[in-house]
N, C-alpha and C positions, 0 to 999 in steps of 0.2 A: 504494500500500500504506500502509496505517496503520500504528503501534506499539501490538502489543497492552499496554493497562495497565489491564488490570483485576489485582484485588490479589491478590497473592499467599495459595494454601491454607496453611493452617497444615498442618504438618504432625505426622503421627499418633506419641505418646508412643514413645520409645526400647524395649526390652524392659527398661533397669534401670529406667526409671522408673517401668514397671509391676512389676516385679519390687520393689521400695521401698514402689509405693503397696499392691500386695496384704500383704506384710509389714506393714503400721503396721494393716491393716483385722484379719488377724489377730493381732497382738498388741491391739488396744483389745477384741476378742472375746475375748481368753483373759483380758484384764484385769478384765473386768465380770461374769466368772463369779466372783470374789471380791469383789464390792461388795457383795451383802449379809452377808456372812460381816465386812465390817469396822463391823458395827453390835452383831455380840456382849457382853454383858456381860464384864467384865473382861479384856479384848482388850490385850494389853502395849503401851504406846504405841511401842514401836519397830516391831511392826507397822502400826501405823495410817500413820506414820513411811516407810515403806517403800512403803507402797500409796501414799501421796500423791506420792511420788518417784513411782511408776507412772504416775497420773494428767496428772502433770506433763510427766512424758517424752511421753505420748502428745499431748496438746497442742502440745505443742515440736516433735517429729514432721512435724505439718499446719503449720508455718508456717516451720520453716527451709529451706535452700534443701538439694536433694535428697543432694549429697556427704555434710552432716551427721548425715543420717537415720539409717545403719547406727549409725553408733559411740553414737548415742544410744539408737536400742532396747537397744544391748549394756548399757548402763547400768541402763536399766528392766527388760530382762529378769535382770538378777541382782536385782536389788529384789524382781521379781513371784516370784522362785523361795527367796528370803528369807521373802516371807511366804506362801507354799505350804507351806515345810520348818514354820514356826512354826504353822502351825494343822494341820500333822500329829500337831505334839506331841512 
């Protein structure tokens, strides 16, 4: 008999981590529905402000390691709902 060593399957994403990565795909979709609304003439810089926090988060998102992930949408989604409320008026 031999020893099987062929290399181990990787195996398939946890349910959080799918759970995390569908969360960041929809938050950078609800995000980019306001990217052309922050090219408006005289747009208050605290919203441009706020959407850059958005941007940022989403970034930061794809590259920290998954625990981080939630607490940081939480951040970005009160920014993106900052500058929702501000261009309601």
């Amino acid at each position: 008999m031999t020893a099987d060593r062929r290399e181990s399957v990787s195996r398939a994403p946890s349910a959080l981590s799918t759970d995390v990565s569908l969360a960041v795909i929809e938050y950078g979709d609800a995000a980019s529905a306001y990217a052309r609304a922050m090219t408006a003439p005289g747009l208050p810089r605290s919203v441009v402000d706020d959407y850059a926090i958005v941007v940022d988060v989403l970034a930061l998102a794809r590259k920290v390691p998954l625990p981080d992930v939630p607490p940081l949408l939480a951040v970005g989604t009160r920014a993106l709902l900052r500058v929702h409320h501000a261009l309601l008026g």
